[in-house]
C-alpha positions in Angstrom: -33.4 -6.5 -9.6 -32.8 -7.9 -12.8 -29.4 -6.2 -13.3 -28.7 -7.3 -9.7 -29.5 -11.2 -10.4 -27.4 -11.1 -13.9 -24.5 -9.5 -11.9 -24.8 -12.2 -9.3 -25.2 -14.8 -12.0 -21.9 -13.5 -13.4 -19.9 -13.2 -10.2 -20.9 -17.2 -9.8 -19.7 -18.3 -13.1 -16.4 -16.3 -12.8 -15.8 -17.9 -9.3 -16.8 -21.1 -10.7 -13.9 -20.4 -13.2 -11.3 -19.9 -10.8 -12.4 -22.6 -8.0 -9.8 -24.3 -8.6 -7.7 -21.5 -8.8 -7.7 -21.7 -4.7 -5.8 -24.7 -4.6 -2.7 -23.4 -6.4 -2.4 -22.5 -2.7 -2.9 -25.6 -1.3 1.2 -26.5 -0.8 3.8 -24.4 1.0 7.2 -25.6 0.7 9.0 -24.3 3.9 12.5 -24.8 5.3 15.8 -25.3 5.0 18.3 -28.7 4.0 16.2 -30.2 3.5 12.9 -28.2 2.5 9.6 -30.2 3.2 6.1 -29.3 1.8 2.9 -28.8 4.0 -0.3 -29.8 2.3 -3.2 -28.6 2.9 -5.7 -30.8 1.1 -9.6 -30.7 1.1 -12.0 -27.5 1.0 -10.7 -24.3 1.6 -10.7 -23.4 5.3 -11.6 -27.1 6.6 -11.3 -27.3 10.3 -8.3 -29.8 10.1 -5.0 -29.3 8.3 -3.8 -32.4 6.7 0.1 -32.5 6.7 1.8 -34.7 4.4 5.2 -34.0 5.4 7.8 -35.4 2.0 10.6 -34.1 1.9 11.7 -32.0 -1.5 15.5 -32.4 -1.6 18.5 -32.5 0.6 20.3 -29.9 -0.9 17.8 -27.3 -1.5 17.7 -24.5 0.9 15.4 -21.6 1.7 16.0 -19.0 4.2 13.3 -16.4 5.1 12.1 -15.8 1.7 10.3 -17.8 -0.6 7.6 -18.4 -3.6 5.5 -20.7 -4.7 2.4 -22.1 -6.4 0.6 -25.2 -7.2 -0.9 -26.6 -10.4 -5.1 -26.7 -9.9 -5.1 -29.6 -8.6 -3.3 -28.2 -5.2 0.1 -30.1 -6.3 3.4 -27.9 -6.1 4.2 -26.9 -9.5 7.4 -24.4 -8.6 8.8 -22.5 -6.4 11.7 -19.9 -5.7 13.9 -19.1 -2.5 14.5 -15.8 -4.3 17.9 -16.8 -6.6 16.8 -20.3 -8.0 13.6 -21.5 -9.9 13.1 -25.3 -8.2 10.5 -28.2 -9.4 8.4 -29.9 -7.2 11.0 -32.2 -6.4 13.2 -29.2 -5.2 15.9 -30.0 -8.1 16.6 -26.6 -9.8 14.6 -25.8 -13.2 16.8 -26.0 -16.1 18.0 -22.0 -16.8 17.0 -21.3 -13.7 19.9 -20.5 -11.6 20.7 -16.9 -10.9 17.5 -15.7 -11.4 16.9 -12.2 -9.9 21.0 -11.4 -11.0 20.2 -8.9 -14.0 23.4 -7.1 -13.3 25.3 -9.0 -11.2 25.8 -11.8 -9.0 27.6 -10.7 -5.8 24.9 -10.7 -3.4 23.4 -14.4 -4.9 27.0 -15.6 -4.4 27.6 -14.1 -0.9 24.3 -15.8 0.3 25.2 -19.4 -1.3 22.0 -19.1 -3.7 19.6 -17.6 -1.7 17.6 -14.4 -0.4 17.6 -13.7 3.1 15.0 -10.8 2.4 11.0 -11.5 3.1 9.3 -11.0 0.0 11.9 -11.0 -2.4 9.6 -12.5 -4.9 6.4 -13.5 -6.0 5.3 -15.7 -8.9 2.0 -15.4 -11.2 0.5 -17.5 -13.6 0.9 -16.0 -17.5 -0.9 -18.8 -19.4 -0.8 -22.4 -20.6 1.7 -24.3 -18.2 4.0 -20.7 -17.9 4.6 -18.4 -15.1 6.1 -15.3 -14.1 8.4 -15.2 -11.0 9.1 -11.7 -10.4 12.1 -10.6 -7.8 14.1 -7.4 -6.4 17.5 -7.5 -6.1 20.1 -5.8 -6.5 22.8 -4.6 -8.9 26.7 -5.5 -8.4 27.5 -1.9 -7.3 25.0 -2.0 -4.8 25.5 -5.2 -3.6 29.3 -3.9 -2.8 28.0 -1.0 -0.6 25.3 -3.3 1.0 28.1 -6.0 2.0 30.8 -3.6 3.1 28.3 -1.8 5.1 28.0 1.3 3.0 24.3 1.9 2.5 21.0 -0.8 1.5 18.9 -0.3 -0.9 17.6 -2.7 -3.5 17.9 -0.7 -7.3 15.9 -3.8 -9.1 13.0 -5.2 -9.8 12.7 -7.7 -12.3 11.1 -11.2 -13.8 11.4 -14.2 -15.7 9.0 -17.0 -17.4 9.0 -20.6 -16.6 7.5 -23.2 -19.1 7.0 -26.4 -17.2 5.9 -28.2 -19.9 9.6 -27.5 -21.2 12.1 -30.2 -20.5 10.2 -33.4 -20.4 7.4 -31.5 -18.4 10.5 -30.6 -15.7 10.2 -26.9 -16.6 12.8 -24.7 -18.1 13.2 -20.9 -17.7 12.7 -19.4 -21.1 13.2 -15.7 -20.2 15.4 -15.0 -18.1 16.0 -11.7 -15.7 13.8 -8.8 -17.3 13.8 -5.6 -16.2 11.0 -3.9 -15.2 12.4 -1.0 -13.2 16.3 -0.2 -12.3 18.2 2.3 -10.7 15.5 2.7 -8.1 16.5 3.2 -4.7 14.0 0.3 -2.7 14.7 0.4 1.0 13.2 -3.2 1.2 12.0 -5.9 -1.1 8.1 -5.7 0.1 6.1 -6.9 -3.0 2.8 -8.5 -3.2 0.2 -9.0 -6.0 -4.1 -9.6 -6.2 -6.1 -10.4 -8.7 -7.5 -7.9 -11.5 -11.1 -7.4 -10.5 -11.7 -9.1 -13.9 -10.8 -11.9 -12.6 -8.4 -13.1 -15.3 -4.9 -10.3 -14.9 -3.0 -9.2 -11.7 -2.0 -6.1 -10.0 1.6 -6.4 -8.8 2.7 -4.1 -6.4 5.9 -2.9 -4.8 6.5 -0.7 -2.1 8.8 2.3 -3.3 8.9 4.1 0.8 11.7 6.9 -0.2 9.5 8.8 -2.8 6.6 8.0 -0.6 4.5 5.9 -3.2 3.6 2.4 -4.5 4.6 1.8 -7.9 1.7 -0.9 -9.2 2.0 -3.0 -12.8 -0.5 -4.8 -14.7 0.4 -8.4 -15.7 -1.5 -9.9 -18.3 -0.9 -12.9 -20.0 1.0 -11.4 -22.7 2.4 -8.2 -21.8 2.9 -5.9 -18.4 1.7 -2.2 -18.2 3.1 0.1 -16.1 4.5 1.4 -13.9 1.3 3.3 -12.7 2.0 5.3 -9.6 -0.1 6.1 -6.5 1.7 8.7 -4.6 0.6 8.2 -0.6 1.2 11.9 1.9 -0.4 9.8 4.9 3.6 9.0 5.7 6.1 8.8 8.6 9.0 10.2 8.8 11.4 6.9 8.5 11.3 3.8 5.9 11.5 0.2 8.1 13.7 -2.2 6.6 12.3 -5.0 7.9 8.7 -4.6 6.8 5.6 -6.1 4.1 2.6 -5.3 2.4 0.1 -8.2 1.7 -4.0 -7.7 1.0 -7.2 -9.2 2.4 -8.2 -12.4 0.9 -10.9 -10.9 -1.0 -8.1 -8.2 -2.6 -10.3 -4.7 -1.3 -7.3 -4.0 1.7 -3.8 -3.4 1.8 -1.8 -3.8 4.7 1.7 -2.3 5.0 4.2 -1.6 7.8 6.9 -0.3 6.1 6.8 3.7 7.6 7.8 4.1 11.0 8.5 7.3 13.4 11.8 8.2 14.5 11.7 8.5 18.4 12.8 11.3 19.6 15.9 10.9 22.3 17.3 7.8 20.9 20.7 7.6 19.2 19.4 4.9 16.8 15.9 4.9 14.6 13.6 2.3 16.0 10.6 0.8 14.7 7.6 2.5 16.6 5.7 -0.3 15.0 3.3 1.6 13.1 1.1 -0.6 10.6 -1.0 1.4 7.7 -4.3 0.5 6.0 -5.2 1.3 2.9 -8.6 0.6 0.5 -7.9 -0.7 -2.7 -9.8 -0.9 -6.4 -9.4 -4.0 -8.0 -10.5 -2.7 -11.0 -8.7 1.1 -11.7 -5.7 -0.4 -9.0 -6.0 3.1 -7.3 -4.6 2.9 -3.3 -6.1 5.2 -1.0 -4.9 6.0 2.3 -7.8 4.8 5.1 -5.9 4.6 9.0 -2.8 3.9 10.6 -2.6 1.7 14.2 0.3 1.3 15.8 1.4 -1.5 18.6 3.5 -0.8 21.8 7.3 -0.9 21.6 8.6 -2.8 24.3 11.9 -1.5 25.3 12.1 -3.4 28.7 10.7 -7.1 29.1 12.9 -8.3 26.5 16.7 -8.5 25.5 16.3 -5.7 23.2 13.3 -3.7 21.1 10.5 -5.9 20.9 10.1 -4.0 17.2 7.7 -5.1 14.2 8.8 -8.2 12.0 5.7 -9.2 10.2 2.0 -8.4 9.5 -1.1 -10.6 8.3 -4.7 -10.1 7.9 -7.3 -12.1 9.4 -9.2 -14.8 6.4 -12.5 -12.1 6.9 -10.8 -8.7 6.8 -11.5 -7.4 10.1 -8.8 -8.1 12.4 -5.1 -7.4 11.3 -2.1 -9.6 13.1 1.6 -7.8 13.9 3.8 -10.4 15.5 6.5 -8.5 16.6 9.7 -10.3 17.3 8.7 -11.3 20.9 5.0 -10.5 20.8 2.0 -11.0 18.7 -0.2 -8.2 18.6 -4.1 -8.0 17.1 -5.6 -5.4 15.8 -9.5 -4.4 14.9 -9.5 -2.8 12.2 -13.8 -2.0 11.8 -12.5 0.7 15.5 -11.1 3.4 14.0 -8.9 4.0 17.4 -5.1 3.7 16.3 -3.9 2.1 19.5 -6.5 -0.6 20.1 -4.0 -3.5 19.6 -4.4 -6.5 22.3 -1.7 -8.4 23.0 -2.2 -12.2 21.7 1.3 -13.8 23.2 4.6 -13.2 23.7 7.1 -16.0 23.1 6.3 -19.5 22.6 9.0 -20.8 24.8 11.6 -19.4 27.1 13.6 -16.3 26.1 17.2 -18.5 25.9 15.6 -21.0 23.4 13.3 -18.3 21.2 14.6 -17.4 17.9 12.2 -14.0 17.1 9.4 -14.4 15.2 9.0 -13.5 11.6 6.4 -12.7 8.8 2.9 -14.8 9.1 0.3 -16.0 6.6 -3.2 -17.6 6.6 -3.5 -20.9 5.2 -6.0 -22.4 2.8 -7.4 -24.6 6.4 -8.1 -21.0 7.8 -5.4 -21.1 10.6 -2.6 -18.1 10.9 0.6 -19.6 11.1 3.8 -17.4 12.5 7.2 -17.9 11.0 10.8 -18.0 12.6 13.8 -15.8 12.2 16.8 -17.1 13.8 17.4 -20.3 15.7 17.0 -23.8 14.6 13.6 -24.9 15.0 11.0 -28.1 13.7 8.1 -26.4 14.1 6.2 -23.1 13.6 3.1 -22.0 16.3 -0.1 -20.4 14.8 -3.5 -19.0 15.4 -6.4 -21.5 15.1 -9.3 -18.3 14.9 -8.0 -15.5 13.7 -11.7 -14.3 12.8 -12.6 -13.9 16.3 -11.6 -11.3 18.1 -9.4 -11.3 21.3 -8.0 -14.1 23.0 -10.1 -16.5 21.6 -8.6 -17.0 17.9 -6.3 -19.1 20.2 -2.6 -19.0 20.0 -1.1 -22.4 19.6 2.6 -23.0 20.4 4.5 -24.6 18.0 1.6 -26.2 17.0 2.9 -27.1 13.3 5.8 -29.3 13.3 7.5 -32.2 11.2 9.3 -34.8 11.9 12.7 -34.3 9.5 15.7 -32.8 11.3 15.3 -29.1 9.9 15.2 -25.5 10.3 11.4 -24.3 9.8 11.7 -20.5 8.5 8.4 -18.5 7.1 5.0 -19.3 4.9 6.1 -18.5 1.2 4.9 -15.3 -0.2 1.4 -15.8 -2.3 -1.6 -14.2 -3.2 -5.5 -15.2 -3.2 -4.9 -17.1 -6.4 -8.7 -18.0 -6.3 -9.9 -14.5 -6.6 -12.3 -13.9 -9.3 -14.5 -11.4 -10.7 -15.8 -8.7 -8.8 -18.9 -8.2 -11.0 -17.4 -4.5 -11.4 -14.8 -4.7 -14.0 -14.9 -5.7 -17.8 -15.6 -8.9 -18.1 -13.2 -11.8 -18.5 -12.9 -11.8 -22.6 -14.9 -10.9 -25.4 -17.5 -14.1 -24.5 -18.2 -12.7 -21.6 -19.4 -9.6 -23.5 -21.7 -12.0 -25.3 -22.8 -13.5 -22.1 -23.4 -10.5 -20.1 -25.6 -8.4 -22.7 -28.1 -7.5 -19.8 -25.5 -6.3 -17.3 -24.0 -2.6 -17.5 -20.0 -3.0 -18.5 -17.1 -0.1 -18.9 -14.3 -1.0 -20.5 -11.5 -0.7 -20.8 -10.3 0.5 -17.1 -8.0 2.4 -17.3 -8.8 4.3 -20.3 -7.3 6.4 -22.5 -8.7 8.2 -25.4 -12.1 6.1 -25.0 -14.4 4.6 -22.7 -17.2 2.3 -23.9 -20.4 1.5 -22.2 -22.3 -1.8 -23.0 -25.7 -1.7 -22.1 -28.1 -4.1 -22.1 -30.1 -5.1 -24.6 -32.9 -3.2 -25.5 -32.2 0.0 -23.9 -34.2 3.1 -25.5 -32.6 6.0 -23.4 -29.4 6.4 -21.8 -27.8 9.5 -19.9 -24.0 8.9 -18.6 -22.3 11.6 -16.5 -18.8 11.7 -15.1 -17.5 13.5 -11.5 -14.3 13.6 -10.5 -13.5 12.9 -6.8 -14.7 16.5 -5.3 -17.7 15.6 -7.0 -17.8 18.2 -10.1 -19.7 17.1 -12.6 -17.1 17.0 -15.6 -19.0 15.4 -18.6 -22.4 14.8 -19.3 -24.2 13.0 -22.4 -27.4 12.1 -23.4 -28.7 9.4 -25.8 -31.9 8.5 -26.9 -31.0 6.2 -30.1 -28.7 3.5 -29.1 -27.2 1.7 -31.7 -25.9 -2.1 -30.5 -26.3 -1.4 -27.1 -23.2 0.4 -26.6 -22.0 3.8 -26.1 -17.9 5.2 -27.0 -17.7 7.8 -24.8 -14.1 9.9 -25.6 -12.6 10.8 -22.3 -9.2 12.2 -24.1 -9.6 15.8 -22.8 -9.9 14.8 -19.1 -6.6 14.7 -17.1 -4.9 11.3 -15.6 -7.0 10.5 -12.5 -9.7 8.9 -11.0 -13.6 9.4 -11.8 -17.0 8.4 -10.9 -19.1 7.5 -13.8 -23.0 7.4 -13.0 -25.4 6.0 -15.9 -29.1 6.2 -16.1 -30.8 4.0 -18.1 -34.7 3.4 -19.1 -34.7 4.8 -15.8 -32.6 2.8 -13.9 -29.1 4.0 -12.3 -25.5 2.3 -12.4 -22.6 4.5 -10.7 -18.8 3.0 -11.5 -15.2 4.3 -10.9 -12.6 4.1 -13.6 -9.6 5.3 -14.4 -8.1 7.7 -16.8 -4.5 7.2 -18.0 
């Protein structure tokens, strides 16, 4: 129990740490000429949103895809509509035009400054006042075939580093379109990120469908590792353009819809709206495959395929949202049955004046809310209970509205920025070490050459053993001397994967996964 409480104790001061973390996700700025921002001020998931509609700036512009974040006191700090860094005042940060353009700017130019692509980009905090915004675009030769409807793909994926206390505090871009991966061959832009189970780095990840893996980086405050790789045979048989990935608020799921099976019979590949669930490790970043459920493909009530546009997870974890682009779909995800989805609604006005719904997300208040595609449109509809199951989260039709003039699109692309420690991973920094001498820590994960083990203090006897996944017992030490409370444990001759480490000490047990580079 005592190991139990100082873990708990732990968790609680991390989360402390990053409380107001949560409201760097307080303010979505949504729309398009002019863009307006929807605050949601108070406690997280309060039972009424509080909208301050203010309008950002006549000539700033965002279509479906957008980025942003919010200093910690739940005021926009900056945002991107995929091509341009903007302040909170929607003027554009100084450098920060073409953004996302590291060889090229044909397909920023063709789209008057803008991405029409959902989740083009993402931005983290890095530290001080600076942030990361990363983006995938594409290069000037593949732009060409794109436009001149030759092939799409996206062969980029890069970032750049804002300083807002640059510039009289107005922010300036001070690097500027980085690569981290080219020549790939990215069928869509999906790309989401979640907290480090240490509660201080960040796991981005981007969806690589053709070669039938994620490609995942680690973004510290100073440097990004990776690309690490987790390779995923649970596949279909066809990459959806039009498609995300986003996790569970508390980071342990990932969602994706981006494979699809090609129906036999048809001349053309649609979507057979398939969604895929997958468990995630916050600490070792390892995604493993878990179910697929897939929703019914209307090919008669509508105008034309009522296929998959976006996907969302309920604020608890056990209910996942497709809205399709007539239809809104839930599905539980604690029955293992891959066609249990109930249908929600369909549109939220008549066919002639419904412009296709889009890609959803949950706001800090709680409530799902259910972007537009096409159409011009003042308001968005969302789900007041998505926890509860069935009919009664309650669909409300264009329930979220404003009164400016403009063209409402889709909730901006952010993670949990409030998530802290998991109690799991190493701790936060080398004072945490100090502070946590009675709680069992591995570090670092991943590893390479060496693993070490702090134990706590006062240990006499210690005996760690590692399995891989089959559950072979691969290494195996004992210790009955323990000099500072910590054991370096080489893992060098063990291949790159991922291991089960169980430790027993004074007779007490603590079991871990980590990661071998």
């Amino acid at each position: 129990m005592r190991y139990i409480n100082i873990a708990l104790l732990l968790i609680i001061i991390s989360n402390n740490a990053n409380s107001q973390e949560y409201k760097r996700n307080y303010t979505w700025p949504v729309g398009y000429e002019p863009v307006v921002k929807f605050h949601f001020n108070g406690q997280l998931f309060m039972d009424e949103v509080l909208n301050v509609n203010l309008p950002v700036a006549p000539g700033c512009a965002i279509s479906n895809s957008c980025s942003s974040i919010s200093d910690t006191n739940g005021n926009l700090q900056l945002f991107s509509n995929g091509f341009i860094a903007y302040d909170s005042d929607g003027f554009g940060i100084q450098n920060g035009t073409y953004i996302n353009c590291p060889k090229g700017t044909i397909l920023c130019n063709y789209y008057g400054g803008r991405s029409l692509f959902d989740q083009t980009s993402i931005i983290l905090p890095k530290k001080n006042n600076q942030y990361y915004i990363f983006s995938v675009g594409m290069s000037d030769s593949v732009a060409t075939n794109y436009l001149n409807h030759v092939y799409t793909e996206f062969d980029i994926l890069n970032y750049s580093v804002v300083d807002m206390d640059s510039n009289v505090d107005h922010g300036k871009v001070i690097e500027k379109n980085r690569i981290l991966a080219d020549y790939q061959h990215y069928i869509n832009c999906t790309m989401t990120a979640v907290r480090h189970g240490n509660g201080k780095d960040w796991w981005l990840v981007k969806a690589d469908c053709m070669n039938h893996r994620y490609q995942s980086y680690l973004v510290r405050e100073d440097t990004i590792e990776g690309p690490y790789y987790n390779n995923i045979t649970d596949t279909a048989n066809y990459c959806a353009f039009w498609s995300q990935i986003y996790f569970s608020e508390d980071g342990t799921k990932l969602i994706s819809s981006i494979y699809d099976n090609k129906i036999n019979g048809l001349s053309y590949s649609f979507d057979f709206n398939r969604v895929d669930v997958y468990d995630f490790d916050r600490c070792s970043g390892i995604i493993t495959f878990k179910n697929n459920y897939f929703v019914p493909l209307d090919s008669t009530s509508y105008p034309n395929y009522d296929y998959k546009s976006g996907i969302c997870i309920s604020p608890n974890g056990k209910l996942l949202y497709m809205s399709n682009i007539y239809t809104i779909y839930q599905i539980d995800l604690e029955d293992t049955n891959k066609y249990n989805a109930q249908l929600i609604t369909g549109p939220d006005t008549s066919i002639l004046y419904f412009p296709w719904y889009n890609t959803m997300a949950c706001a800090p208040d709680g409530r799902l809310y259910i972007g537009n595609f096409g159409g011009t449109r003042s308001f968005m509809s969302y789900i007041d209970s998505p926890n509860v199951k069935g009919l009664g989260c309650h669909f409300v039709p264009q329930g979220l509205w404003q009164s400016f003039n403009i063209n409402l699109k889709s909730p901006p692309n952010m993670p949990n920025y409030g998530l802290g420690w998991n109690g799991l991973c190493s701790p936060l920094s080398n004072a945490e070490v100090e502070r946590s001498k009675q709680e069992i820590i591995i570090y670092p994960n991943p590893a390479n050459n060496n693993l070490s083990i702090v134990l706590p203090t006062g240990s006499k006897k210690a005996e760690v053993e590692v399995y891989d996944m089959l559950g072979q017992l691969l290494l195996k030490r004992s210790i009955s001397l323990i000099q500072n409370d910590k054991i370096v444990l080489s893992v060098k001759q063990l291949a790159s994967a991922l291991y089960s480490i169980k430790i027993n000490v004074d007779g007490k047990q603590f079991v871990s996964k980590f990661v071998k580079e």
